[in-house]
N, C-alpha and C positions, 0 to 999 in steps of 0.2 A: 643602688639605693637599698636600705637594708629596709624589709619588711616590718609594718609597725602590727603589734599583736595586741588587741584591746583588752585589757585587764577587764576581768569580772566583778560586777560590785555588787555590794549589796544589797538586798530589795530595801531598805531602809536610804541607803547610801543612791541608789536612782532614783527614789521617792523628792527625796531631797534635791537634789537635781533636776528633776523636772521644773519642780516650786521657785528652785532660782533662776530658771532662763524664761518663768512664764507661764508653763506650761501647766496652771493646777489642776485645771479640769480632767488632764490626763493623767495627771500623778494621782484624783483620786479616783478618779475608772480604770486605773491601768491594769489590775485585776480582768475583769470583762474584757475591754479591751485584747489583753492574752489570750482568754479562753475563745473567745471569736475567734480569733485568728488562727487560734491551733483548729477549731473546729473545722474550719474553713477551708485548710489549708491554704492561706491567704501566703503568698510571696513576699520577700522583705518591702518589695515596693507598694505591694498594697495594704501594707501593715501599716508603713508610712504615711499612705496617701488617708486611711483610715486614722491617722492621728489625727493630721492636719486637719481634715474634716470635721471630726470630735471638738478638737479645740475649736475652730473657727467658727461653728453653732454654739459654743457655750457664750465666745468672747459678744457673738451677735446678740444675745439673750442676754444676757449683763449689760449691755449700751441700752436693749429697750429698756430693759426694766431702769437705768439712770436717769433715761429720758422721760418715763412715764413718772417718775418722783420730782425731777426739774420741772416738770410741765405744770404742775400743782392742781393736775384739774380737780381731785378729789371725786366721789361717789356722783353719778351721775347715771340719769335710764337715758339707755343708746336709741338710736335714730328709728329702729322698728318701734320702737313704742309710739313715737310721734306720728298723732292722726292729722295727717295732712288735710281730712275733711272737714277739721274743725273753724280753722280760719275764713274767714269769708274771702280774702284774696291774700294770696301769697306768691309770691316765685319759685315754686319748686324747682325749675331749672337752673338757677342760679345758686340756690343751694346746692342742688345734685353735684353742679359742675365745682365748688370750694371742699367737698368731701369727697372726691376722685381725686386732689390733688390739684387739680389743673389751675386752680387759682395760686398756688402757693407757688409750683412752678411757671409760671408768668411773671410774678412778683407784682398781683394786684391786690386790692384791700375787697372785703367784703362787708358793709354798715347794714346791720339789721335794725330798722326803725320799727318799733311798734309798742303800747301798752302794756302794762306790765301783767304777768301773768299767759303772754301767748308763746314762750316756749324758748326767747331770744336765748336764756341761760343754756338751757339745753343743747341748743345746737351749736352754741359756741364750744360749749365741754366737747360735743362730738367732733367737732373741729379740729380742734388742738388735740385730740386722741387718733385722728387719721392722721393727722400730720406726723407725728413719733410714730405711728404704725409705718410707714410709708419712709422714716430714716430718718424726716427732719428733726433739729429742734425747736421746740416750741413751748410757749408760756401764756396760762389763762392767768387775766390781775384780774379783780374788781378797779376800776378806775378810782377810789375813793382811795385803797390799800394800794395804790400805785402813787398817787398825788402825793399821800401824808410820806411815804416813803422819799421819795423826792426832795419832798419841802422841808423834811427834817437834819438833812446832810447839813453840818455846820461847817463848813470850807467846803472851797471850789474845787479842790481837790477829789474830795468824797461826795460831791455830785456828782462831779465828773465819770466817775468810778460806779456809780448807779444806774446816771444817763445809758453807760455803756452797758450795761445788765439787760437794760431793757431794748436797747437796740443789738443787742447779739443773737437771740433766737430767730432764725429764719421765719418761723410765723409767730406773731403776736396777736391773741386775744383779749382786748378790754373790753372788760363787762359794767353796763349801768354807771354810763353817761348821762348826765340828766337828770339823777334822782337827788343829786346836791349842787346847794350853789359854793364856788370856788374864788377865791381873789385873781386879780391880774398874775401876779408870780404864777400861780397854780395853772393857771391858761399857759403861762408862758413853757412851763415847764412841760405840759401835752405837747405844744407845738413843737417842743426841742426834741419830745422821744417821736414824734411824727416825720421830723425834717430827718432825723437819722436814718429813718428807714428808707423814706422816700425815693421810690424807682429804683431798691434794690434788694427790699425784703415787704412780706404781705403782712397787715391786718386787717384781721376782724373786729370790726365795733359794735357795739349793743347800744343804743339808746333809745328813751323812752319819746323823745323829741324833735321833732322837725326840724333844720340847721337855722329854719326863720329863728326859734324861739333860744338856740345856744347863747347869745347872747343875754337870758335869764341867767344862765349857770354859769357864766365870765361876766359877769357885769363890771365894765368897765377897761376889761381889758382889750386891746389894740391888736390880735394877733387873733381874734377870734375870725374873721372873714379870710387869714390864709391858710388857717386852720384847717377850717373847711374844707379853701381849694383843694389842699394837697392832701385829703383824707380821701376827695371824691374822685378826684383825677385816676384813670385808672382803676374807677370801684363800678363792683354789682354794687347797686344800692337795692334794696329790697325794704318794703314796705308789708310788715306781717296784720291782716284788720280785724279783729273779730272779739267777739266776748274770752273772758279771762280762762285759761283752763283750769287754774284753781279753784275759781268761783263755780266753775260746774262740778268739777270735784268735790268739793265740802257740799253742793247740792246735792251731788250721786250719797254720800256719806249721809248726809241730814235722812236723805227719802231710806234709805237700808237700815238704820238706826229706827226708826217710824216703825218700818213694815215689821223688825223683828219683833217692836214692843207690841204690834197688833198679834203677831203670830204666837207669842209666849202669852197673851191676854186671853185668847183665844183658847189655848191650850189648858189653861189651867179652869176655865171657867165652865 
């Protein structure tokens, strides 16, 4: 068998080559890449094994960052900020254990029931920001920008094809349940993205409402009692009690706005 001899290309001409089989992250460090390697005296095999490496952290850091833009959660302060001693009763455990993962991997739902103003936003965002840190897919809606999306598709077809958007992300966050009322269709169409998921991907729900009173925000509708069921089957349900933390916040703001006019009144007099 006659010997095959690798022709030499051009650094222009392997640049390009790399670009076409995949490889960009290394076609644009392949520079570096070289100079390590001569420094090194790295072996053809570790030169290799130092590609594949290179590229396979760039290709992981492009999936987060697609996941962290599919997930929509936007601007949001992370879970150290949240003063757990602010709430007069909460379950910190059962949070704890939906932000290690452990809920998502079970395929259980998480309903945060509580007033508005004590933080449900927040830890949903953080939610869905472990969950893509951790590989899953995942998706924060407002349940209002979820319904109207829904209820807008004009053929069964292009519901169909919506329905399925929302039942694709391994964890699902709807936010602020409860702060509008909805028609029967609108009820019908939750239970549809709930039945899809059901006992085979997790959500998390925020509402401001006890399940007695859901039937304010479906009124009329027939599906609101399996709704339910199949939201709490296999849920932490956590109940968050206590005064608002924006209301103490524009208090902390009002009393600091006070004190600086006393302190400049003071000063000048």
């Amino acid at each position: 068998m006659a010997s095959h001899t690798p022709t030499t290309m051009t650094r222009i001409d392997l640049l390009g080559l790399l670009s076409a089989i995949g490889l960009r992250r290394v076609a644009t460090d392949l520079d570096d890449i070289l100079a390590r390697a001569t420094k090194h005296r790295w072996s053809p095999q570790e030169t290799i094994e130092e590609v594949a490496r290179h590229e396979q952290r760039d290709r992981e850091r492009r999936s987060l960052e697609r996941r962290l833009r599919a997930a929509k959660i936007g601007r949001f302060k992370p879970m150290a900020d949240f003063d757990w001693n602010w709430p007069q009763s909460i379950d910190r455990d059962a949070i704890d254990r939906a932000l290690t993962g452990d809920l998502v991997a079970s395929k259980d739902n998480l309903i945060l029931v509580a007033a508005q103003g004590l933080g449900k936003t927040m830890i949903l965002r953080n939610l869905v920001h472990q969950a893509v840190l951790r590989g899953y897919s995942a998706l924060y809606v407002e349940a209002s920008r979820m319904l109207l999306d829904l209820g807008s598709q004009e053929t069964p077809r292009a519901l169909d094809r919506r329905l399925r958007f929302y039942a694709r992300p391994i964890f699902l966050a709807i936010d602020e349940v409860g702060y509008l009322s909805y028609d029967a269709r609108a009820a019908d169409l939750l239970f549809e993205v709930v039945s899809r998921r059901y006992e085979s991907k997790s959500i998390a729900m925020a509402t401001n409402l006890a399940f007695a009173d859901w039937p304010t925000v479906f009124p009329n509708a027939t599906c609101v009692t399996a709704l339910v069921d199949r939201l709490t089957h296999h849920a932490d349900i956590v109940l968050i009690e206590g005064e608002s933390y924006r209301k103490r916040e524009a208090e902390q703001a009002r009393k600091a706005r006070k004190a600086r006019k006393t302190t400049a009144g003071t000063t000048t007099s």
